[in-house]
C-alpha positions in Angstrom: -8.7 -9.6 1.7 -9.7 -6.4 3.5 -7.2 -4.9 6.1 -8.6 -2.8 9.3 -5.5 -0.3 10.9 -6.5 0.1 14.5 -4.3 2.9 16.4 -4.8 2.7 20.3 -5.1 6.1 21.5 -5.3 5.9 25.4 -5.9 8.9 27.2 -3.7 8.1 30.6 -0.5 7.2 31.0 1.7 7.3 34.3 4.7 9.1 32.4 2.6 10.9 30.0 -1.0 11.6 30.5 -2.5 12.8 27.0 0.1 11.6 24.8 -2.3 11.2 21.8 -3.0 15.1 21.9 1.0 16.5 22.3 1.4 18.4 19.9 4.4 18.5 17.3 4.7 21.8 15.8 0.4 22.2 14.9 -0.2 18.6 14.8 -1.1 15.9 17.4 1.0 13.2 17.9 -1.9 10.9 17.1 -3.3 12.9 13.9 0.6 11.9 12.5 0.6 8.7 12.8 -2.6 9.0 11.1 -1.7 10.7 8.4 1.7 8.0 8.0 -0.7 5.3 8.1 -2.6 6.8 5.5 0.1 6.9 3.4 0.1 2.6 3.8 -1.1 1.4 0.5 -2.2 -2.0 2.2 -4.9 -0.7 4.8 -8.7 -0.7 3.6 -9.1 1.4 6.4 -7.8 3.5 9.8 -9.6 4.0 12.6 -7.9 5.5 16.1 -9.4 3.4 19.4 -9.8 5.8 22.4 -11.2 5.4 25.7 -11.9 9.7 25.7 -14.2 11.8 24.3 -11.6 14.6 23.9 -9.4 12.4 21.7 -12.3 10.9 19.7 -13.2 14.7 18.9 -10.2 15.5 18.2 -10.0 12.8 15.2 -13.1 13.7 13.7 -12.6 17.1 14.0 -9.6 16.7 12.0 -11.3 14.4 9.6 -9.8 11.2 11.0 -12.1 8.0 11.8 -12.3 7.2 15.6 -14.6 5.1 18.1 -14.6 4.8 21.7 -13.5 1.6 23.4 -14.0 0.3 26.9 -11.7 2.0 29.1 -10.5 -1.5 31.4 -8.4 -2.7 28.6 -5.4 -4.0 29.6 -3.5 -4.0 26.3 -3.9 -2.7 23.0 -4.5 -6.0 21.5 -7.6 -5.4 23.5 -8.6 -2.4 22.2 -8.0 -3.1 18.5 -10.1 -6.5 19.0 -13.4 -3.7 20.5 -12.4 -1.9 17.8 -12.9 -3.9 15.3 -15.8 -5.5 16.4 -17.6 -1.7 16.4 -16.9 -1.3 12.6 -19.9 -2.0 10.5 -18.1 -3.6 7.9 -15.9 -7.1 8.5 -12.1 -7.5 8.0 -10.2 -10.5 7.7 -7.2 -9.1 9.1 -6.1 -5.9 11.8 -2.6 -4.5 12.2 -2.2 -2.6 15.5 -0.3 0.5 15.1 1.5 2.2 18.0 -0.3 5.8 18.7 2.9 6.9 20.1 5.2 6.8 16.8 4.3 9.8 15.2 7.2 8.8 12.4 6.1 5.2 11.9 7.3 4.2 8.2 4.4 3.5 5.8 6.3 0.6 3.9 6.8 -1.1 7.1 2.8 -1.2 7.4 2.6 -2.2 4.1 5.5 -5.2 4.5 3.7 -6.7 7.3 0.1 -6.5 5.4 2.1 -8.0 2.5 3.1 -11.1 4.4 -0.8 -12.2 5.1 -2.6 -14.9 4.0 -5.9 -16.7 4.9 -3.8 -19.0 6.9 -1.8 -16.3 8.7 -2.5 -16.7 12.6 -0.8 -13.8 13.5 2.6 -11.9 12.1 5.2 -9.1 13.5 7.9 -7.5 12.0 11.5 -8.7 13.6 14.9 -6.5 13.1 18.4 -8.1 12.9 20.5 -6.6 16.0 23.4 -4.6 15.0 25.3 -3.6 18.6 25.4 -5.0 21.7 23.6 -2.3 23.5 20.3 -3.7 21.7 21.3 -7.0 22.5 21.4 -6.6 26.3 18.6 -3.8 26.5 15.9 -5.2 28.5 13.6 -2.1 26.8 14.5 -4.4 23.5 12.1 -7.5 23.3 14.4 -10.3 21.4 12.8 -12.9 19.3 14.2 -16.4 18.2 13.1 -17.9 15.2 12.5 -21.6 13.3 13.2 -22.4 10.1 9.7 -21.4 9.2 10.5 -17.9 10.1 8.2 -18.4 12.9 8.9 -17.0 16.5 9.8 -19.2 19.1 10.4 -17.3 22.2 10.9 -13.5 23.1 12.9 -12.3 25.4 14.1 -9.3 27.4 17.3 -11.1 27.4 19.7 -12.1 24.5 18.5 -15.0 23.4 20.2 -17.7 21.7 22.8 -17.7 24.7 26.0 -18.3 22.8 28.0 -20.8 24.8 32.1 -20.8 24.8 32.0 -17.3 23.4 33.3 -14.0 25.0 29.4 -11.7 25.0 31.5 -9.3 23.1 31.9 -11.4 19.9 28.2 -13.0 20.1 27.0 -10.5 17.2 30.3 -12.1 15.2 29.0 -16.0 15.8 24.9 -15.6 15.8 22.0 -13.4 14.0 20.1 -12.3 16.1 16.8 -10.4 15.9 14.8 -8.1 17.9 11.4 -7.3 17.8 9.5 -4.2 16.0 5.9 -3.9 17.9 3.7 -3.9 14.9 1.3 -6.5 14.8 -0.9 -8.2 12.4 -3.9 -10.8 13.3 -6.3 -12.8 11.5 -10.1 -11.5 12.7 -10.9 -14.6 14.5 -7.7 -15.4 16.1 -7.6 -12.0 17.4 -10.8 -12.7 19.2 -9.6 -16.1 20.5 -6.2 -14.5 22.3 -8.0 -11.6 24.0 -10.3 -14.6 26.1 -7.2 -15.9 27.2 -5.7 -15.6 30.3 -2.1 -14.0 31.7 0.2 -17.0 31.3 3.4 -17.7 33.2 5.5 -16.7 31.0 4.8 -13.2 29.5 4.1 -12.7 33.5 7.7 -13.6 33.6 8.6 -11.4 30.6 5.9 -8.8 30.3 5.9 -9.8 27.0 2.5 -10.4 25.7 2.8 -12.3 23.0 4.1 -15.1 24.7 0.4 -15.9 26.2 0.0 -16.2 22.1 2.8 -18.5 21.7 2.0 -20.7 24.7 -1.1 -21.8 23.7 0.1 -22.7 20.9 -1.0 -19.8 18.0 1.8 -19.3 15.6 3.2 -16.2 15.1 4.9 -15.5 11.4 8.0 -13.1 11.4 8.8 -11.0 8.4 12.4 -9.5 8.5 12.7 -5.7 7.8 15.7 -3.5 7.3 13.8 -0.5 7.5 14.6 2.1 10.6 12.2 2.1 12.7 10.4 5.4 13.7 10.9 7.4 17.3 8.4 6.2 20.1 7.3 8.7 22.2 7.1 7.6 25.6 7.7 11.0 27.8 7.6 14.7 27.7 11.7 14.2 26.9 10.7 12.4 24.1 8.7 14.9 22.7 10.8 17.1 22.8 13.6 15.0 21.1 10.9 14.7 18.3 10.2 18.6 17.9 13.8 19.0 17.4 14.0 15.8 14.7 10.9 17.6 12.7 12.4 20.8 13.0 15.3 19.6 11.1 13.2 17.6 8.5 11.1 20.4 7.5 13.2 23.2 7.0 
């Protein structure tokens, strides 16, 4: 079973155009979540998805493997499905990696490539929440699960509503779970939920893996206690993740 790591690398960005090519103390941001995926024992191969030339020379230059994708794509999901169709060689499954996590755990890569087999739709990695200020984020996606370990619903809201119950104690009466945007999908399915259309619900959400869920794909959720890495989202963030490295490496 060979394994294809996409990382979308998209050049704009209304809150931080050129993200992929920050840099964190002489590295990009997106040559070091390169060099963490690399470190993932479960990927056959990595390959960065831009839609620019200067990031795409970047990679190769140093020694990375890129391609250039379409630059209408209105998710990643999108871009990893181009992506994979460019590579010369097949894969049965993809994992899309977020190019903004320069700190991204390889064992969390490797978890989710672990829980794959050839009848694995798709799979995500799903958190247990610990405080109530994840619980009622909206910037946390929530997932609820079946007995199969298989999602449900996601929500920006905290989801199982627990009835007769001050919020304050919920954490005390349910587990609940939120969701870790790292995504693995079978080579064929992934080509079957990029033809499909915006449904009501992740319209309702901006959640996109609800589209997934209702048209009836399964999506399989592997539980990980491992923290998750720093997303960089703004020119604040970066500079939050300077300081982190800074304190890491010396």
């Amino acid at each position: 079973m060979k394994i294809l790591g996409v990382i979308p690398a998209r050049f704009a960005s209304s809150r931080f155009p050129g993200k992929p090519l920050a840099d964190l103390l002489g590295k990009s941001m997106v040559q070091r979540v390169y060099l963490q995926c690399k470190k993932a024992r479960k990927l056959d191969d990595i390959v960065v998805a831009t839609d620019h030339q200067e990031i795409f020379d970047h990679v190769v230059a140093f020694g990375g493997n890129a391609c250039l994708t379409s630059d209408n794509h209105p998710s990643g999901t999108d871009r990893c499905c181009e992506a994979m169709v460019l590579q010369k060689t097949p894969f049965d499954f993809v994992v899309n990696i977020q190019g903004d996590e320069p700190f991204i755990n390889p064992q969390q890569i490797d978890l989710l490539c672990s829980s794959v087999d050839a009848g694995t739709e798709l799979a995500t990695l799903i958190q247990e929440i610990i405080n109530l200020n994840q619980l009622h984020s909206p910037n946390e996606a929530k997932v609820a699960i079946n007995h199969k370990k298989e999602a449900m619903y996601f929500s920006r809201s905290p989801i199982p509503f627990v009835q007769k119950y001050d919020e304050k104690e919920w954490l005390d009466k349910v587990t609940f779970y939120r969701h870790v945007g790292l995504y693995v999908y079978r080579q064929d399915i992934l080509k079957k939920i990029t033809q499909l259309p915006v449904s009501p619900l992740e319209k309702a959400e901006s959640l996109e893996q609800l589209r997934w869920i209702e048209n009836g794909f399964t999506i399989k959720t592997v539980r990980t206690d491992i923290e998750e890495g720093m997303c960089i989202d703004t020119p604040e963030d970066l500079e939050k993740a300077i300081v982190y490295l800074k304190s890491i490496t010396h």
